[in-house]
FIKOL-741029 format. One record per residue (C-alpha): residue number from 1; residue in one letter; x, y, z. Coordinates in steps of 0.25 Angstrom, whole numbers, plus 5000, padded with zeros to 4 digits. Example, Ala and Ser with C-alpha at 12.3 -4.5 7.8 and 13.67 -1.06 7.14 Angstrom:
seq, type, east, north, up
1, A, 5049, 4982, 5031
2, S, 5055, 4996, 5029
// end
This chain:
seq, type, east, north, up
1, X, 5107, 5099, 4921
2, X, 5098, 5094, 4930
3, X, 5101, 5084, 4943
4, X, 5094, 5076, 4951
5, X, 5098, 5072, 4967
6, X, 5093, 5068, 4980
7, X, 5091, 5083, 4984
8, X, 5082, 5087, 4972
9, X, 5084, 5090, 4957
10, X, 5095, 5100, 4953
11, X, 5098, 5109, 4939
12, X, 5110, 5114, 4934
13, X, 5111, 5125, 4923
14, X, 5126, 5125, 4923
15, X, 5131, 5112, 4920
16, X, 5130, 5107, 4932
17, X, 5139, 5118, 4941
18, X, 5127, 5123, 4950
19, X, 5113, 5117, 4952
20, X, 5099, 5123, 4958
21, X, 5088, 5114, 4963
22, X, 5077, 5112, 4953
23, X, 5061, 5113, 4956
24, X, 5057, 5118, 4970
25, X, 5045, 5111, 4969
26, X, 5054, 5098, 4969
27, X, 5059, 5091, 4980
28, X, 5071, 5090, 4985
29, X, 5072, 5076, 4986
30, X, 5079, 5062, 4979
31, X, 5079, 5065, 4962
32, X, 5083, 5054, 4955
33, X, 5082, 5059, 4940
34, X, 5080, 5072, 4934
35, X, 5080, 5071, 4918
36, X, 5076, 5082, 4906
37, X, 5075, 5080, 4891
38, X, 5078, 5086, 4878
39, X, 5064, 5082, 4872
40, X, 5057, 5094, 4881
41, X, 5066, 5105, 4887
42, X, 5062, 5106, 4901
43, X, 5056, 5095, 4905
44, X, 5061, 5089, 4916
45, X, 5058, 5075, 4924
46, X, 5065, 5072, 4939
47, X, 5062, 5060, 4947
48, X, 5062, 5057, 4963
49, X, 5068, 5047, 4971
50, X, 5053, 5047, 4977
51, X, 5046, 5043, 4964
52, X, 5041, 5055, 4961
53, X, 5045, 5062, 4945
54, X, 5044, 5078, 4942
55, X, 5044, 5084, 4929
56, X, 5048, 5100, 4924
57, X, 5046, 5107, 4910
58, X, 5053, 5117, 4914
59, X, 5067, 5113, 4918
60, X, 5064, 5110, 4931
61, X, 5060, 5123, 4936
62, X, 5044, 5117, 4939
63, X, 5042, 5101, 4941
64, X, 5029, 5093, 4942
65, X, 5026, 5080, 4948
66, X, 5027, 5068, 4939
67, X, 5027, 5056, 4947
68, X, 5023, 5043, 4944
69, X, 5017, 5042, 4959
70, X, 5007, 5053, 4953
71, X, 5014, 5066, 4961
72, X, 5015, 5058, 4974
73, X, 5028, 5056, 4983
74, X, 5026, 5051, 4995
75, X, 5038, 5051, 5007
76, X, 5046, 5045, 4995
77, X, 5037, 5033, 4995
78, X, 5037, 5031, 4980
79, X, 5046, 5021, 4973
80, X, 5059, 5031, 4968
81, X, 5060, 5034, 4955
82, X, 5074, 5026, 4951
83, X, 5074, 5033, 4937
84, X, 5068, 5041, 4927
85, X, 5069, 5042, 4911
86, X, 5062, 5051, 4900
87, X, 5058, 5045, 4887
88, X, 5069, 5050, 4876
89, X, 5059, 5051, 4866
90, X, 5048, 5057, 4875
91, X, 5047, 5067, 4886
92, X, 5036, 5064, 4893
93, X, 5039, 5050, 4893
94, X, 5048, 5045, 4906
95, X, 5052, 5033, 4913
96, X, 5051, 5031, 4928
97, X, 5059, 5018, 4935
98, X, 5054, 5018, 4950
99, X, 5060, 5010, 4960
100, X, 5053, 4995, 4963
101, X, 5040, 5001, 4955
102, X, 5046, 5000, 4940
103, X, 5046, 5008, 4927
104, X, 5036, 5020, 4926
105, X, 5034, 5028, 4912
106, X, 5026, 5041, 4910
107, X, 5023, 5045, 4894
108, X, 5016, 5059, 4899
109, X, 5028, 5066, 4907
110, X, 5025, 5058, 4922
111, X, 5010, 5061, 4921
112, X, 5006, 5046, 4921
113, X, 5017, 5034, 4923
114, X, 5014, 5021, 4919
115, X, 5022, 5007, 4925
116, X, 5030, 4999, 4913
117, X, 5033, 4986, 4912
118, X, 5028, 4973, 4916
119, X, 5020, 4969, 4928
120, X, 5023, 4954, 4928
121, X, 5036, 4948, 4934
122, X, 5043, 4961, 4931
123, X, 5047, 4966, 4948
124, X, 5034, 4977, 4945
125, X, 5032, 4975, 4961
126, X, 5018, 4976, 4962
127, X, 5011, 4974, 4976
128, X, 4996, 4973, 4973
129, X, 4989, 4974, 4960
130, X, 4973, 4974, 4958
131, X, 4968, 4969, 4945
132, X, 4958, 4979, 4940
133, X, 4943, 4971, 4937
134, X, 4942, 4976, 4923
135, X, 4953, 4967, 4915
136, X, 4963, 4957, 4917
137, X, 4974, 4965, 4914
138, X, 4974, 4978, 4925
139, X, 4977, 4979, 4938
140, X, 4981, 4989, 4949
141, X, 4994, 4988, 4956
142, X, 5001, 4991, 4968
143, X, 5016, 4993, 4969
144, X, 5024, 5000, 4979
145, X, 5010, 5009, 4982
146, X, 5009, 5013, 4967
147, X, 4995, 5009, 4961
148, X, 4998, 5005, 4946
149, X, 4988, 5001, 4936
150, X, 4993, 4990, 4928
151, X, 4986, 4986, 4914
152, X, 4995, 4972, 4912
153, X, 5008, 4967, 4916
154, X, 5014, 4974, 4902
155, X, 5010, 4986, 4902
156, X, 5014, 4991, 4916
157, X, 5005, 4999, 4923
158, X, 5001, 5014, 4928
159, X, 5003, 5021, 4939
160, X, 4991, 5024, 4947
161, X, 4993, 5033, 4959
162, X, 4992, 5048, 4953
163, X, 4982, 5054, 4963
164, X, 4987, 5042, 4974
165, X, 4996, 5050, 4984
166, X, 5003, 5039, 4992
167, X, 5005, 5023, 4989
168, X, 4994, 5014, 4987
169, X, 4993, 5005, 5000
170, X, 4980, 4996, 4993
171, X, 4969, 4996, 4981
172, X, 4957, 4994, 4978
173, X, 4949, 4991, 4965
174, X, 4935, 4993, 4964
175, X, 4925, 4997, 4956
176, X, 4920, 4993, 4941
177, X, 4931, 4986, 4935
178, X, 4942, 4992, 4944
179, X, 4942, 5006, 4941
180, X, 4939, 5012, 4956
181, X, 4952, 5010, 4964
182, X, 4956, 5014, 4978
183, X, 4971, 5014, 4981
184, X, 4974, 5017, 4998
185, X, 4986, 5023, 5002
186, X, 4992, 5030, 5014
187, X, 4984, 5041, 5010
188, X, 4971, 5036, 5011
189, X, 4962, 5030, 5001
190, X, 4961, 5034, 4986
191, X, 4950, 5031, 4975
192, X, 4952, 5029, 4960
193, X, 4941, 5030, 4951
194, X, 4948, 5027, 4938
195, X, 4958, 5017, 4940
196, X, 4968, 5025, 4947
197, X, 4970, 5035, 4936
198, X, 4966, 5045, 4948
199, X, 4963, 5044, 4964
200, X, 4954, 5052, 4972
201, X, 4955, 5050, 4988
202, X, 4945, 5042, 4993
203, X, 4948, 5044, 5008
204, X, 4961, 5047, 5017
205, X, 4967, 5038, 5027
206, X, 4956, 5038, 5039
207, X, 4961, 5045, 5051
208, X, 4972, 5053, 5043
209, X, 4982, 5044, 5050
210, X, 4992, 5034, 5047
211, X, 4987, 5025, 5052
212, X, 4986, 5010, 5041
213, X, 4972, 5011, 5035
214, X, 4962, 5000, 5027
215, X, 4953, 5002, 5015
216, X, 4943, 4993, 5008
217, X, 4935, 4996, 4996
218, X, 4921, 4987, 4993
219, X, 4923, 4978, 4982
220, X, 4910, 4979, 4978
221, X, 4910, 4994, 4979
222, X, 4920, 5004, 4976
223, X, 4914, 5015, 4983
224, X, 4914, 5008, 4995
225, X, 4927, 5009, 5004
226, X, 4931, 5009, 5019
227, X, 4944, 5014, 5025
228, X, 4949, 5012, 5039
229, X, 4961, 5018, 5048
230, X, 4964, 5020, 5061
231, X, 4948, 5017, 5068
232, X, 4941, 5022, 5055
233, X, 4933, 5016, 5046
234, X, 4928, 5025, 5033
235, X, 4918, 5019, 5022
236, X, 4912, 5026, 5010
237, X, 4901, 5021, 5000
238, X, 4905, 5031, 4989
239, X, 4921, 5029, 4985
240, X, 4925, 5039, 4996
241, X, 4915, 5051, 4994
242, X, 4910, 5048, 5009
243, X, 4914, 5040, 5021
244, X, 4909, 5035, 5032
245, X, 4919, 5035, 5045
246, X, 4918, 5024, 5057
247, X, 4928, 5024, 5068
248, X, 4930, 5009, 5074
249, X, 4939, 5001, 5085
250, X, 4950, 5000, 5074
251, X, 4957, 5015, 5079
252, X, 4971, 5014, 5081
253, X, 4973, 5000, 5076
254, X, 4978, 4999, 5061
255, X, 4969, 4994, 5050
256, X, 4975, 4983, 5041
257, X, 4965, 4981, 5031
258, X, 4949, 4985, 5028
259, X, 4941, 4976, 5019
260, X, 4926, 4976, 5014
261, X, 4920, 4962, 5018
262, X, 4912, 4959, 5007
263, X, 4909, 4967, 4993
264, X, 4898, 4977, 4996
265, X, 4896, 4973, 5011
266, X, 4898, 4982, 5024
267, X, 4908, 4972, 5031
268, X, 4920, 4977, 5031
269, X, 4933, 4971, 5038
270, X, 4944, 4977, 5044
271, X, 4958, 4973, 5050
272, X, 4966, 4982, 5060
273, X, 4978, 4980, 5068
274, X, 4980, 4978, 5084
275, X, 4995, 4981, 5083
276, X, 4997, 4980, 5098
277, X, 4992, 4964, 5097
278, X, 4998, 4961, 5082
279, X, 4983, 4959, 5077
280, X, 4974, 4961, 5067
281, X, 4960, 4962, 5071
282, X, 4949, 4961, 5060
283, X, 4935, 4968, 5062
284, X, 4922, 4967, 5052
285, X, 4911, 4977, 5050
286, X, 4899, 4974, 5042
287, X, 4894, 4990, 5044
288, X, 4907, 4996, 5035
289, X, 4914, 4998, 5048
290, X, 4904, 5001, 5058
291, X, 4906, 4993, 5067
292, X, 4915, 4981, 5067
293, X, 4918, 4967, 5073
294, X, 4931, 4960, 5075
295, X, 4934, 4948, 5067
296, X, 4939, 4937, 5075
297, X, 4951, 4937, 5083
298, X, 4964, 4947, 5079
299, X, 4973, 4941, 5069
300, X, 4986, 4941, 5073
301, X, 4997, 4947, 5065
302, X, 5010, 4949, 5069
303, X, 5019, 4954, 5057
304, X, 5007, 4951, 5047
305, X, 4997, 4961, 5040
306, X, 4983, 4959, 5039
307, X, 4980, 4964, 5024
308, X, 4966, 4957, 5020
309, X, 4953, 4955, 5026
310, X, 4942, 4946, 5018
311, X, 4928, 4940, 5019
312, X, 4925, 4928, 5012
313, X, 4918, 4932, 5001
314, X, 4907, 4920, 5003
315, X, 4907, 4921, 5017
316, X, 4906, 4932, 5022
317, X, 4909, 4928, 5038
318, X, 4923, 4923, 5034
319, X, 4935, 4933, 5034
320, X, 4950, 4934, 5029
321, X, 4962, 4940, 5035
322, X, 4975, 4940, 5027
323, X, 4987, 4944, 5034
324, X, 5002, 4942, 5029
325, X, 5003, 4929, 5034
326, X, 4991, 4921, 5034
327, X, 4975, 4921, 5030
328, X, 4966, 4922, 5042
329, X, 4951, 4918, 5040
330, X, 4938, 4919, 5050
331, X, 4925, 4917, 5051
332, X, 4916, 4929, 5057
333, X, 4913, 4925, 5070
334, X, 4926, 4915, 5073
335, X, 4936, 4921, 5084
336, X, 4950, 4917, 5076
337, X, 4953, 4919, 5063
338, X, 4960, 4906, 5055
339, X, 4972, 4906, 5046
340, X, 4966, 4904, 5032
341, X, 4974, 4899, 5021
342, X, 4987, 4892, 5017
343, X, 5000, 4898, 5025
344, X, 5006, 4907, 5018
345, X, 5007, 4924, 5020
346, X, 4996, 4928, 5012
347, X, 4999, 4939, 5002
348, X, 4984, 4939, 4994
349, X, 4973, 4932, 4999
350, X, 4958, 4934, 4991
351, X, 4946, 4928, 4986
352, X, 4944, 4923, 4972
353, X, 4933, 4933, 4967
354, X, 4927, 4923, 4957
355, X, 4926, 4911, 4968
356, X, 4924, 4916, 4983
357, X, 4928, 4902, 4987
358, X, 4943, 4904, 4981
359, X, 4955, 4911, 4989
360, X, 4967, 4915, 4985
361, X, 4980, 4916, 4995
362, X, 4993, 4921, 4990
363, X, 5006, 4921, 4997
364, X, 5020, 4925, 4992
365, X, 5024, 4910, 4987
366, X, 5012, 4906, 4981
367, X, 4995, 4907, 4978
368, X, 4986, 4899, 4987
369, X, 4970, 4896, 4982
370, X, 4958, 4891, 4990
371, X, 4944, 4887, 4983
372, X, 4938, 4883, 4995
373, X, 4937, 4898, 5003
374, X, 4951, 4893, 5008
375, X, 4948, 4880, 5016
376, X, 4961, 4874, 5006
377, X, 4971, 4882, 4999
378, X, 4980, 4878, 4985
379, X, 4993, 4884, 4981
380, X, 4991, 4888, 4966
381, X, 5004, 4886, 4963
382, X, 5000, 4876, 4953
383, X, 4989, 4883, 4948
384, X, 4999, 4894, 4945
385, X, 5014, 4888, 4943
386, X, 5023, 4899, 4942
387, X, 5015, 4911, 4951
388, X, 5025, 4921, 4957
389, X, 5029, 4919, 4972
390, X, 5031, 4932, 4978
391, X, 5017, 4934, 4978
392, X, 5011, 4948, 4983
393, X, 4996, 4946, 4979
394, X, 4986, 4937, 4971
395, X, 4976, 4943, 4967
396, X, 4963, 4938, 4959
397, X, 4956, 4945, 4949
398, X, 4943, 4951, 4953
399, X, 4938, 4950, 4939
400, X, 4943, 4940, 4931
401, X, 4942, 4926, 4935
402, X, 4956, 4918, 4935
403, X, 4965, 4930, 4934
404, X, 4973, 4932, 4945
405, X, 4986, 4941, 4950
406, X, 4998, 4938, 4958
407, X, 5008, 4949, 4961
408, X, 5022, 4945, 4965
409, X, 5035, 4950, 4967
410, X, 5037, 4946, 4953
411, X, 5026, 4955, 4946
412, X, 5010, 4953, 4943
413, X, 5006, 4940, 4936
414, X, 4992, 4934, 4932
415, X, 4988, 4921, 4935
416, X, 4978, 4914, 4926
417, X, 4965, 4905, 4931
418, X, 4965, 4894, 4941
419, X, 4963, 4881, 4937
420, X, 4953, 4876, 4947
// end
């Protein structure tokens, strides 16, 4: 007999009138289901409260790691496991429900899982997603920190973070057709050269610390990234190979975002918080952080967060701020920057990459468009009757003209072409 409890997994060889704890090499922690099978004697599966799944073949005396999180448990920071199931008519084939994440199945003992069920209005809480360039049907998602690579809203999608030792905080998709991917986390910062199947580390957090830190990867250029924490700046030309390290004036003030001004260029922007004046200063570099120069007055936030910088991709003296309650837009050289846009709390704000003079802004209750480089705004809730309120992003596909993203509360759903 076999049990498992909050203090670990136990075994009974005599009916159940004494018990010994089972596998040094587990923890001593939350078990919420231990389960054998009749199909192989010895094999053995177990699953933690903290997400992570352990398999035996030899009634328990050994155990390996086989968790959907890749062998990763973090401080418990993984969604729990509320149960798991093995296939009646196959051993190597198990079930995996985990909490607010969904229903996980693995057909090669836990080596690989794979997400089931729909994407689209079915309470799969996806944060982010990022459509990969290559086809209209696949897409990177982010959800509860876990990177999942999704091929269409019926088929589910595959967990991506073997190799990834923490939560996915952002992502970035570059080169050809998609298939370079960066994923930061806590961690530091992690590359992927074939679409997530595996990660290398690119770079750790710079100065060790703590302290919030900001990456940005050249659109125009996969290899190119820049890194920033704490009062240091790191670049590097070759994917992460080399870098090249510059203290500034932002040490000891947080960084709120990093961003590359213009595909293939040398500017890049940066964000960092005063938190003694409740502010948001922004600086620009045109020498990839050599030096730098503040960027209008500071933008005051109070309980807000700044989360994007952008340059106008036409005009290259014209920059955005978006924050979690409004659009700020200045022009290089002017002292103030201007709220831009309608009034709503932004959630997505991005150009349109098939017509430079087209925005889109999306707030919670509704999509807003602008085809005049945001002198006049329309709702598009006409153009598109029936888009989910809730929203969490929009995004545009980088590729395909007319296709287009809005991710909800409700689920993922595609949006077809403007009428103009």
């Amino acid at each position: 007999m076999y049990a498992a409890t909050s203090f670990g997994l136990f075994k009974s060889n005599d009916a159940g009138e004494s018990w010994t704890a089972m596998g040094p090499d587990l923890p001593r922690s939350d078990f919420v289901r231990v389960l054998s099978t009749l199909l192989r004697r010895g094999d053995l599966y177990a699953a933690s409260a903290r997400g992570t799944i352990y398999r035996s073949s030899d009634h328990g005396e050994t155990w390996t790691v086989r968790s959907i999180t890749g062998g990763t448990d973090v401080d418990g920071t993984w969604a729990p496991v509320i149960d798991l199931v093995i296939d009646p008519f196959d051993v190597d084939t198990l079930y995996a429900c985990i909490n607010n994440v969904g229903l996980f199945v693995t057909t090669d003992a836990g080596r690989n899982w794979w997400l089931k069920g729909e994407i689209a209005a079915t309470g799969w809480s996806v944060d982010r997603i990022f459509p990969q360039p290559c086809d209209t049907e696949s897409f990177y998602a982010l959800t509860f920190g876990w990177l999942i690579g999704a091929r269409n809203a019926q088929r589910g999608g595959r967990l991506l973070t073997r190799g990834l030792p923490a939560l996915v905080d952002n992502l970035f998709v570059a080169g050809p057709g998609g298939s370079v991917l960066y994923a930061a986390t806590w961690d530091g910062l992690y590359g992927s050269s074939d679409r997530g199947r595996s990660w290398r580390k690119v770079h750790p957090r710079p100065g060790g610390g703590e302290e919030p830190y900001a990456a940005a990867v050249d659109p125009a250029d996969p290899l190119r990234v820049a890194v920033a924490s704490d009062g240091v700046i790191l670049t590097t030309s070759d994917g992460g190979l080399s870098w090249q390290g510059r203290s500034t004036q932002f040490a000891k003030r947080d960084v709120a975002t990093l961003a590359f001004g213009h595909a293939g260029s040398n500017v890049l922007l940066i964000a960092v918080v005063d938190p003694d004046l409740y502010q948001y200063i922004v600086y620009r570099s045109v020498d990839l952080g050599a030096t730098w120069l503040q960027v209008g007055e500071p933008v005051t936030y109070g309980w807000s967060n700044l989360s994007q910088l952008l340059t106008h991709p036409l005009d290259p003296e014209t920059l955005f701020a978006v924050t979690s309650d409004a659009v700020f837009q200045i022009r290089l050289g002017e002292s103030r920057w201007q709220r831009s846009g309608p009034r709503v709390s932004p959630e997505s704000f991005l150009f349109d990459p098939f017509d430079s003079n087209t925005l889109f802004l999306a707030s919670s209750s509704g999509i807003f468009r602008s085809i005049d480089a945001g002198v006049t705004w329309s709702d598009m809730s006409e153009e598109w009757p029936g888009t989910p309120r809730r929203i969490r992003q929009f995004v545009v596909h980088p590729a395909w003209q007319g296709l287009f993203y809005v991710v909800s509360d409700y689920g993922v759903f595609r949006l077809s072409q403007l009428r103009r």
